[in-house]
C-alpha distance (Angstrom), angle and dihedral (degrees) to the residues before:
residue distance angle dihedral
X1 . . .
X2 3.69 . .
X3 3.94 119.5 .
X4 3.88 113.0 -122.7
X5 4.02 101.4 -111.5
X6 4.11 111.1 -140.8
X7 3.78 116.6 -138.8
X8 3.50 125.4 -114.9
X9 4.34 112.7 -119.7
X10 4.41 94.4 -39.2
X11 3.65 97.3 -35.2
X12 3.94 113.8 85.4
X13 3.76 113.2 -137.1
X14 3.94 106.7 -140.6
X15 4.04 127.2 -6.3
X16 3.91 90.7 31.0
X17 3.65 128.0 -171.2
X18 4.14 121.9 -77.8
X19 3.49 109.1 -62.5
X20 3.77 134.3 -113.1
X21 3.12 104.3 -66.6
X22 4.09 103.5 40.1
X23 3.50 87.6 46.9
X24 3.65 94.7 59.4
X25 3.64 93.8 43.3
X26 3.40 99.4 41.9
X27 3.92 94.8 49.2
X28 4.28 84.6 49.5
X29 3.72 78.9 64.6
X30 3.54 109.7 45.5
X31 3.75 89.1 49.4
X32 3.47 95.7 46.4
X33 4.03 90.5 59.5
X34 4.13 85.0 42.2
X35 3.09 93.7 59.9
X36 3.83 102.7 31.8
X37 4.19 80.3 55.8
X38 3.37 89.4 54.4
X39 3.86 90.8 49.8
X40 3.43 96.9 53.6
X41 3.82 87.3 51.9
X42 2.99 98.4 53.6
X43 3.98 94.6 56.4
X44 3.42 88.4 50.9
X45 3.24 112.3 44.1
X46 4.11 80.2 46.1
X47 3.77 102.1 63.6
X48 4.14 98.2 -79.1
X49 3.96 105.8 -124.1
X50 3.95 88.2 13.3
X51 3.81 89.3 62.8
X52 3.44 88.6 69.4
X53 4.16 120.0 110.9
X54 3.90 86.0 10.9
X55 3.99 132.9 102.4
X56 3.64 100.4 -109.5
X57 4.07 84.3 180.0
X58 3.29 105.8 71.5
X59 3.89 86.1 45.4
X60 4.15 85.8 99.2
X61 3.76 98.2 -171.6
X62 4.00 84.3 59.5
X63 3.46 94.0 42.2
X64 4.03 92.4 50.2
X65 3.55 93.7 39.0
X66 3.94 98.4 53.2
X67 3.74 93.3 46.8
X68 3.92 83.5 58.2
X69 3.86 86.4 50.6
X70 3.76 93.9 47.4
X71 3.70 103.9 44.7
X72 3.61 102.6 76.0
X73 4.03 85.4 55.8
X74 4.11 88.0 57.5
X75 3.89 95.8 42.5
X76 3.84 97.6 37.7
X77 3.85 92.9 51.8
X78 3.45 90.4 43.9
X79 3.93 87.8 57.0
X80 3.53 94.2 45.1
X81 4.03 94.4 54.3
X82 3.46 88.8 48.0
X83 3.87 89.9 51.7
X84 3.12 97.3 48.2
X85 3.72 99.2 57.5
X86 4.00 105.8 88.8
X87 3.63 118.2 -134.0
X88 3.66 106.3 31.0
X89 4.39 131.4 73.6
X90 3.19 119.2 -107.9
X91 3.29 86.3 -130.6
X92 3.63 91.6 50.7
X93 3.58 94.4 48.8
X94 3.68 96.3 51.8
X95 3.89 107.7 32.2
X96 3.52 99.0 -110.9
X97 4.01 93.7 163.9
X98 3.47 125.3 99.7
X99 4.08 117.1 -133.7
X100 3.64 130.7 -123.1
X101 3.67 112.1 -77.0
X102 3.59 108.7 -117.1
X103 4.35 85.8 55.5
X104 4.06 79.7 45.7
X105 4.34 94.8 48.6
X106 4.19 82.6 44.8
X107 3.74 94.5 58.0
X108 3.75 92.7 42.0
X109 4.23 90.0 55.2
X110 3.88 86.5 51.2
X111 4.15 94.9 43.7
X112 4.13 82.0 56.3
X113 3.80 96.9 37.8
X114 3.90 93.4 50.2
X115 4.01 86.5 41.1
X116 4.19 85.2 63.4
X117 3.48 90.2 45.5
X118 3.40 103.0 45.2
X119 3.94 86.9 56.3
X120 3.86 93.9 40.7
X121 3.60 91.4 63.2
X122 4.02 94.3 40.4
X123 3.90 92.9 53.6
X124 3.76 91.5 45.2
X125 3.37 92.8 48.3
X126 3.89 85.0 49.0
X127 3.60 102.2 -112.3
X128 3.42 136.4 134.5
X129 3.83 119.4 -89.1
X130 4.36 88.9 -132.5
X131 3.65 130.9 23.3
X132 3.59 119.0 -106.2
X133 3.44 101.1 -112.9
X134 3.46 86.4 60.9
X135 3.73 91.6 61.8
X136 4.06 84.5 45.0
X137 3.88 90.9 61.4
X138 3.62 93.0 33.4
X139 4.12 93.0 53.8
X140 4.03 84.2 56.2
X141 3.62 102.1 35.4
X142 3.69 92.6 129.1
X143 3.65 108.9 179.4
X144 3.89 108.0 37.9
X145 3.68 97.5 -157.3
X146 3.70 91.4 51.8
X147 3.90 93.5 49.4
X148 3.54 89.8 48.3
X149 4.06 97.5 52.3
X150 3.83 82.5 45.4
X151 3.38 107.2 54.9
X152 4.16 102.8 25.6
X153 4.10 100.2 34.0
X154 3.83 111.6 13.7
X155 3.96 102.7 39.4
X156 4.11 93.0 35.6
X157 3.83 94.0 51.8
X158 3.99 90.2 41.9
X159 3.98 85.9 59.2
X160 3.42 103.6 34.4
X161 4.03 90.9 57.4
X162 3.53 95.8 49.7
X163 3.95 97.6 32.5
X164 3.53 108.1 43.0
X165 3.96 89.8 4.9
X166 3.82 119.1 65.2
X167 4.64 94.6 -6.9
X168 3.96 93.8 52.6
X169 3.96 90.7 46.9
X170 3.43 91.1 49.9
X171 4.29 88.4 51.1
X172 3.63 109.7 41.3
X173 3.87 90.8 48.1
X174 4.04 82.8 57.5
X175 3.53 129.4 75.3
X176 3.73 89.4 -94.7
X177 4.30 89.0 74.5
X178 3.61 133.9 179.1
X179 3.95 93.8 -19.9
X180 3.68 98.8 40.2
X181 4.00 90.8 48.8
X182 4.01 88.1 49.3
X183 3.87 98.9 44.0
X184 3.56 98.3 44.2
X185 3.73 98.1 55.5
X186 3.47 96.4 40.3
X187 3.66 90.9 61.3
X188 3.61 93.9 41.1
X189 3.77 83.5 54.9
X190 3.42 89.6 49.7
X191 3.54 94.7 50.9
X192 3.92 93.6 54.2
X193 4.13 85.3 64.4
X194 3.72 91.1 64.7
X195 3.87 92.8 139.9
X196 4.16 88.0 72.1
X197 3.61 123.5 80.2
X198 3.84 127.2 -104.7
X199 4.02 90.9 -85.8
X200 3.79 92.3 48.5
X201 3.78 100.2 49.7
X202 4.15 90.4 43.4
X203 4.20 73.8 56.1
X204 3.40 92.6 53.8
X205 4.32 96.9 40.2
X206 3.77 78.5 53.8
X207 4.20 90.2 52.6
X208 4.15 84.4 46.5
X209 3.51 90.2 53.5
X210 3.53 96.2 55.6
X211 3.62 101.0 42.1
X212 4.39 81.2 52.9
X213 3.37 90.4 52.8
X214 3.77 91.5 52.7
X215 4.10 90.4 40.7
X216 3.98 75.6 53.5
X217 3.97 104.6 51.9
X218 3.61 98.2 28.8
X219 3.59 113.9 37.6
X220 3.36 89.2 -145.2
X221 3.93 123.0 134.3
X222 3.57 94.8 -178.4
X223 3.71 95.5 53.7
X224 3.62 90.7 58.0
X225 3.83 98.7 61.9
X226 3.96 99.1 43.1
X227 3.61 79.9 57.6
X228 3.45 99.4 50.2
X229 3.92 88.7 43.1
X230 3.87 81.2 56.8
X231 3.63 92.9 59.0
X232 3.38 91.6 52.1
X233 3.66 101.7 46.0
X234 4.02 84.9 52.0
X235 3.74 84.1 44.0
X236 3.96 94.9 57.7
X237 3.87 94.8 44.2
X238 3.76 92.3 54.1
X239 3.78 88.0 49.9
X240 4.14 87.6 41.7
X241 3.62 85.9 49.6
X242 3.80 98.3 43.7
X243 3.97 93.2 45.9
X244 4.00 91.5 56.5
X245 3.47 94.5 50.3
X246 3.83 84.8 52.6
């Protein structure tokens, strides 16, 4: 029996993850079935036929509670690729490590400093701090706790295993490297927010970016989605904060 070979920083020595091609396809897959889970929640959780010829997205209890329901679809498949491909850890394949805390502290300070920013430039250029359909979901979040597991645990860890999980394995072990692996899934990322305008989804392309960069520098999986559950728990008290002033 083969020994599981670790990678070396992002790129995996011998073995490697599924090339190019089957990492494209395959990750097409997977997040077709996410989010086709999370449409079927959504219907149902919404009232089935009743749902019909209403905005089930700015119902935020729905919205929170199917990303819950779709999230072990995203992270499980993601697993199972990754096991299936002989010769590399799981582990290895996905960045399941954790980096030293000083390079984890340095990534934090930029997350915030990028945060301030990001909404420097979006009040000077007269915009709104949040997107309105955040304030939709927000205004019929229903059960807080369930929001918040939705939006800063569930939908964070679904995207950060198949983003900068299993699809920027696949990347940066390909000819495209480094900047192919972080540009891709940043605009796949930013693709997924569809329901923003043009300015909010170049916002979140820039969040993407960052998070690849840290995938990048720190190896480190993990990492990646407390961040991104940062962002969102900075997201939802700007949206808290904006709604009460309302």
């Amino acid at each position: 029996m083969d020994e599981p070979r670790e990678t070396t920083g992002n790129r995996v020595a011998d073995g490697g993850p599924w090339g190019l091609g089957k990492t494209v396809g395959f990750g097409v897959v997977v997040a077709a079935l996410w989010i086709a889970t999370q449409g079927i929640a959504t219907v149902i959780l919404a009232g089935g036929a009743n749902a019909r010829g209403r905005d089930v997205s700015s119902q935020g209890w729905v919205v929170a509670a199917a990303a819950i329901i779709g999230a072990p679809v995203a992270v499980g498949a993601s697993l199972l690729l990754a096991r299936a491909r002989r010769g590399v850890s799981i582990s290895a394949y996905l960045g399941l490590t954790w980096p030293p805390a000083r390079q984890a502290l340095r990534w934090f300070l930029t997350l915030l400093a990028l945060s301030v920013a990001s909404d420097s430039l979006s009040l000077a250029l007269g915009r709104p701090l949040v997107p309105e359909p955040m304030i939709a979901v927000y205004r019929t979040a229903g059960s807080l706790p369930i929001f918040l597991f939705g939006f800063v645990v569930a939908a964070p860890l679904a995207e950060e295993f198949l983003f900068r999980g299993f699809l920027f394995a696949g990347v940066i072990n390909s000819r495209l490297g480094p900047p192919g692996a972080i540009a891709l899934t940043a605009l796949a990322f930013g693709a997924l927010h569809a329901q923003y305008d043009l300015y909010g989804i170049a916002t979140v392309v820039a969040a993407g970016v960052l998070l690849g960069l840290v995938r990048w520098q720190t190896g480190s999986l993990w990492l990646c989605a407390i961040l991104h559950g940062l962002m969102n728990v900075i997201a939802t008290a700007e949206v808290a904060f904006t709604f009460s002033t309302r």
